[in-house]
C-alpha positions as CSV (number, residue, x, y, z in Angstrom):
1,X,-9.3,-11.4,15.0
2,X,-6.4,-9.2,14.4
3,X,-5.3,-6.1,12.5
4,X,-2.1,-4.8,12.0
5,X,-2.3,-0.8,11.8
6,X,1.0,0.2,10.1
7,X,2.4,4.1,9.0
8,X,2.2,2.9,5.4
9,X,0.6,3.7,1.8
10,X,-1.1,1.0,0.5
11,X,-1.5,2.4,-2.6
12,X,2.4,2.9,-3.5
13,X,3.0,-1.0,-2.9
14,X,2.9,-0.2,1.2
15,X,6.0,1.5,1.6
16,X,6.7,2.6,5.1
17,X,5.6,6.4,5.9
18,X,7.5,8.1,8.6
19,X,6.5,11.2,10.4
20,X,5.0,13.1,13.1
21,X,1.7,11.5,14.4
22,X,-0.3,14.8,14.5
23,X,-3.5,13.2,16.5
24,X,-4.3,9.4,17.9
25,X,-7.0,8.0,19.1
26,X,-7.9,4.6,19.8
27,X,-11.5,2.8,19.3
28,X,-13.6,2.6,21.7
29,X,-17.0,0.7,21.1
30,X,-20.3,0.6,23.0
31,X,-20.1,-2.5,25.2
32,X,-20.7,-5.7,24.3
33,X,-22.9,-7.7,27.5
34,X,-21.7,-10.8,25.6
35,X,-17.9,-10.4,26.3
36,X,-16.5,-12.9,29.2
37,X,-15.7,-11.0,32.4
38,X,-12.0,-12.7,32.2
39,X,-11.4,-11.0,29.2
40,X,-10.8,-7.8,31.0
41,X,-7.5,-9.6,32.5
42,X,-6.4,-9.9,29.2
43,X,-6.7,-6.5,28.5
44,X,-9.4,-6.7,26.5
45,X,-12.0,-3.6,27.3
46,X,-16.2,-3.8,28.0
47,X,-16.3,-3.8,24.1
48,X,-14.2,-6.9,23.4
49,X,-11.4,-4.5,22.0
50,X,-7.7,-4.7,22.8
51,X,-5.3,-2.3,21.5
52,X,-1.7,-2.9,21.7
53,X,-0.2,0.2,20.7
54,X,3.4,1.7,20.6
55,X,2.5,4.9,19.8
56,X,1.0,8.2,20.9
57,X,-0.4,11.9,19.9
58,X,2.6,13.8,19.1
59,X,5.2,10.9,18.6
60,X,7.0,10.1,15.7
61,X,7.1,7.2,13.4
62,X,11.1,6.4,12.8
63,X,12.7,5.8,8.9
64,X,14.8,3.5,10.7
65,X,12.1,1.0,12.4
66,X,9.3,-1.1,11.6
67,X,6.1,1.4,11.3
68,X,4.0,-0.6,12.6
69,X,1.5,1.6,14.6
70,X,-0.3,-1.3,16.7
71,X,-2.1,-4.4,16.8
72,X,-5.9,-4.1,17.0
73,X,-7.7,-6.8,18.3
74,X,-11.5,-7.6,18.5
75,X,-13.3,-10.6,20.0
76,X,-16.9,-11.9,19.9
77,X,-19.0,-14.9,19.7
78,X,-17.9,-16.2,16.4
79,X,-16.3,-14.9,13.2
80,X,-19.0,-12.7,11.8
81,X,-19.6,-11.0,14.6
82,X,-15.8,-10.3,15.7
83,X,-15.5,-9.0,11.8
84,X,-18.4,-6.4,11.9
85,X,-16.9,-5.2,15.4
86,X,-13.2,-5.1,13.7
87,X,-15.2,-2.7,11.0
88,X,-16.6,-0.8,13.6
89,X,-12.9,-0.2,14.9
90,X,-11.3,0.5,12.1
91,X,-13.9,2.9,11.3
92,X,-13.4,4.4,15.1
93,X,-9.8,4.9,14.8
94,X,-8.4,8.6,14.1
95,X,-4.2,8.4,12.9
96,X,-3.5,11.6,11.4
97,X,-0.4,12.9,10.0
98,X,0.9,9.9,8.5
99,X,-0.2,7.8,6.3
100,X,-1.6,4.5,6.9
101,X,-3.5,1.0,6.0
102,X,-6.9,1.7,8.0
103,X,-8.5,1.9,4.9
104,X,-6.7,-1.1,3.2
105,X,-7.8,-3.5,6.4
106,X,-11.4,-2.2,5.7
107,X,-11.3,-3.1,2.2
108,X,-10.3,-6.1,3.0
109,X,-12.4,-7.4,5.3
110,X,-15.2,-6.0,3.5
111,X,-14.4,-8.6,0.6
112,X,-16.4,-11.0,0.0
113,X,-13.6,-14.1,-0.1
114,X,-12.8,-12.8,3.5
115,X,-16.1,-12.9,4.5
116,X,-17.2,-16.3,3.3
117,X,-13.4,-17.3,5.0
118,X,-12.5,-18.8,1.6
119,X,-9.0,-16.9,1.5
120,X,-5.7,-18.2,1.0
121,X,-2.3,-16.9,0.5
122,X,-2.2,-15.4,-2.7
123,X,-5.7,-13.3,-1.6
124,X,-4.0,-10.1,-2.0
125,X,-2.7,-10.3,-5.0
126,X,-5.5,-12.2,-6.8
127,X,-8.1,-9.8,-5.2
128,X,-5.8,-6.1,-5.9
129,X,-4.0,-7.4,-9.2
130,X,-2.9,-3.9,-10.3
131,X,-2.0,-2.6,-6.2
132,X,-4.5,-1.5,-4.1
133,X,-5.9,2.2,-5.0
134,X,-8.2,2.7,-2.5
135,X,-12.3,1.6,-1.7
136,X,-14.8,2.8,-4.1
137,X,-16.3,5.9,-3.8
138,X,-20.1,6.1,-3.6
139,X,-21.4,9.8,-6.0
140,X,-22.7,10.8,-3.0
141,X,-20.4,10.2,-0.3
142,X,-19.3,13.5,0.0
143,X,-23.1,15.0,0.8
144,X,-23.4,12.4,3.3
145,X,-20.2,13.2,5.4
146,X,-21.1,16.7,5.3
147,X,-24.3,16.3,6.6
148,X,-23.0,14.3,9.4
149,X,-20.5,17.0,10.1
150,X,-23.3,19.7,10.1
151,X,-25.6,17.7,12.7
152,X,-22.4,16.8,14.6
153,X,-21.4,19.9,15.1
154,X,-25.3,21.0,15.7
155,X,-25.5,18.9,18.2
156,X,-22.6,18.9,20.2
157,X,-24.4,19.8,22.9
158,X,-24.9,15.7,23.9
159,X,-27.6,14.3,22.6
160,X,-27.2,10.7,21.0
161,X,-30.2,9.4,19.9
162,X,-30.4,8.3,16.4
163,X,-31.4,10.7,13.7
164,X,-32.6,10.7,10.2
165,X,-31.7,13.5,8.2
166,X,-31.9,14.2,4.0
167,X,-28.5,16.4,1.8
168,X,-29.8,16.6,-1.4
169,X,-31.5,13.5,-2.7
170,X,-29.7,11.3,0.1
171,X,-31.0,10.3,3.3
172,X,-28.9,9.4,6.1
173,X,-29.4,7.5,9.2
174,X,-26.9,8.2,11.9
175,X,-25.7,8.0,15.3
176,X,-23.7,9.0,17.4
177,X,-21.0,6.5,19.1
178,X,-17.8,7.9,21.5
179,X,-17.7,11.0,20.0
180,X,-17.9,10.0,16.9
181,X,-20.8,10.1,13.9
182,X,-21.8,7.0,12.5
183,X,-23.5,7.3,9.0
184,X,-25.5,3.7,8.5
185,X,-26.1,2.3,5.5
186,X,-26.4,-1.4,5.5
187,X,-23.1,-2.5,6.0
188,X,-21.5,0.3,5.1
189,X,-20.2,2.7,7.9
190,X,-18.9,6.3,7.4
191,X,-17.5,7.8,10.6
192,X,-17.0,11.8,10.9
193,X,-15.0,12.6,13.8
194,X,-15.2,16.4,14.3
195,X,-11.9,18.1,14.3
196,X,-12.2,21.8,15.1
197,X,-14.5,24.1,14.5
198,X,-14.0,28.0,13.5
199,X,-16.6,30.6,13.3
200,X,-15.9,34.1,10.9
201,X,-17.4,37.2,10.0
202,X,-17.7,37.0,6.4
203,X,-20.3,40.2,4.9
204,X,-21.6,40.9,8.3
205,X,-22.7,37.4,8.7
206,X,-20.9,34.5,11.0
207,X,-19.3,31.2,8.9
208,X,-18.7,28.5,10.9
209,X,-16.3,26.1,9.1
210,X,-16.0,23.1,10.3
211,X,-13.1,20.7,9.7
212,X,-13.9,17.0,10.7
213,X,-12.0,13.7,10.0
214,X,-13.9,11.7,7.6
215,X,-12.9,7.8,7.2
216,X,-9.3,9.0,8.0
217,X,-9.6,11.9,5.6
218,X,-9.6,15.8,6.4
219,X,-12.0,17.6,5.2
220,X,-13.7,21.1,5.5
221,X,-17.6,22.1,5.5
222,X,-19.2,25.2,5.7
223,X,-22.2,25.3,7.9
């Protein structure tokens, strides 16, 4: 299964998005013991993951060329199982700096036509009549990411067991996975990928704020 990750906005009818690719990382996945050896010659990793990418932290995506940021390819047993581990990618992979369809490849292989494999050319259109404007928002996803960016950054240290933890009314189950947070919630996957963290003196106390990637978004916590 393939993704194409293009410098784009989905929601202003995909029109290309130059700039400066401020950071880049790639997806890396926990192995999968179910992947054929001979993939690896195909540059396929231990996940079943192959990233063909023509870009990197700190370059530049041109007016003047296609913006397409790479091709993201999963593999696994059969279809369902190579979708979930395209999720987990997706999910996995930090662009910042310019804009791009990471969310827009999530939605839609999170639709149910492209799960049931019932999709056809005119998919897009008949499933985003009006444009795409972006995946729902859960009331409560907010709380969630920034108690995953709390325990993150409380336990940096290396541990990455599961953990279950409760922000307001919500509980979250999470895990850690390549440096990143996983929130779990059925199928739904929140990833908080901890950007930097800054610690002031604010009324004789220490703030530690804490800026962390969320789904592809920046945000800011204080711990």
């Amino acid at each position: 299964m393939e993704s194409r990750v293009y410098a784009e906005d989905p929601r202003q009818g995909f029109v290309p998005f130059p700039g400066a690719v401020r950071a880049y990382r790639e997806p890396r996945l926990r192995p999968d013991p179910d992947i054929p050896s001979n993939l690896r010659e195909l540059h396929f990793d231990h996940a079943g993951v192959r990233v063909d990418s023509g870009i990197d932290e700190g370059g530049k995506v041109q007016l003047y060329y296609d913006p397409m940021v790479s091709k993201l390819i999963c593999y696994g047993l059969d279809r369902e199982t190579t979708r979930q581990k395209m999720l987990q990618a997706l999910d996995s992979y930090v662009i910042h700096g310019v804009k791009n369809n990471l969310e827009f490849l999530r939605a839609l292989m999170s639709e149910p036509a492209f799960i049931e494999g019932k999709t056809t050319t005119a998919f897009i259109p008949q499933t985003w009549k009006n444009g795409f404007h972006g995946a729902p928002k859960e009331k409560a996803a907010q709380r969630r990411a920034e108690a995953l960016a709390v325990w993150m950054y409380a336990r940096s240290a290396g541990d990455t067991g599961p953990i279950s933890l409760r922000s307001g009314d919500v509980e979250v189950e999470a895990e850690m996975e390549a440096g990143n947070v996983i929130f779990l919630d059925g199928e739904q996957r929140q990833v908080v990928h901890i950007d930097k963290v800054q610690e002031t003196i604010c009324g004789g106390g220490v703030v530690t704020l804490v800026e962390a990637v969320v789904n592809q978004k920046l945000e800011s916590f204080q711990v």
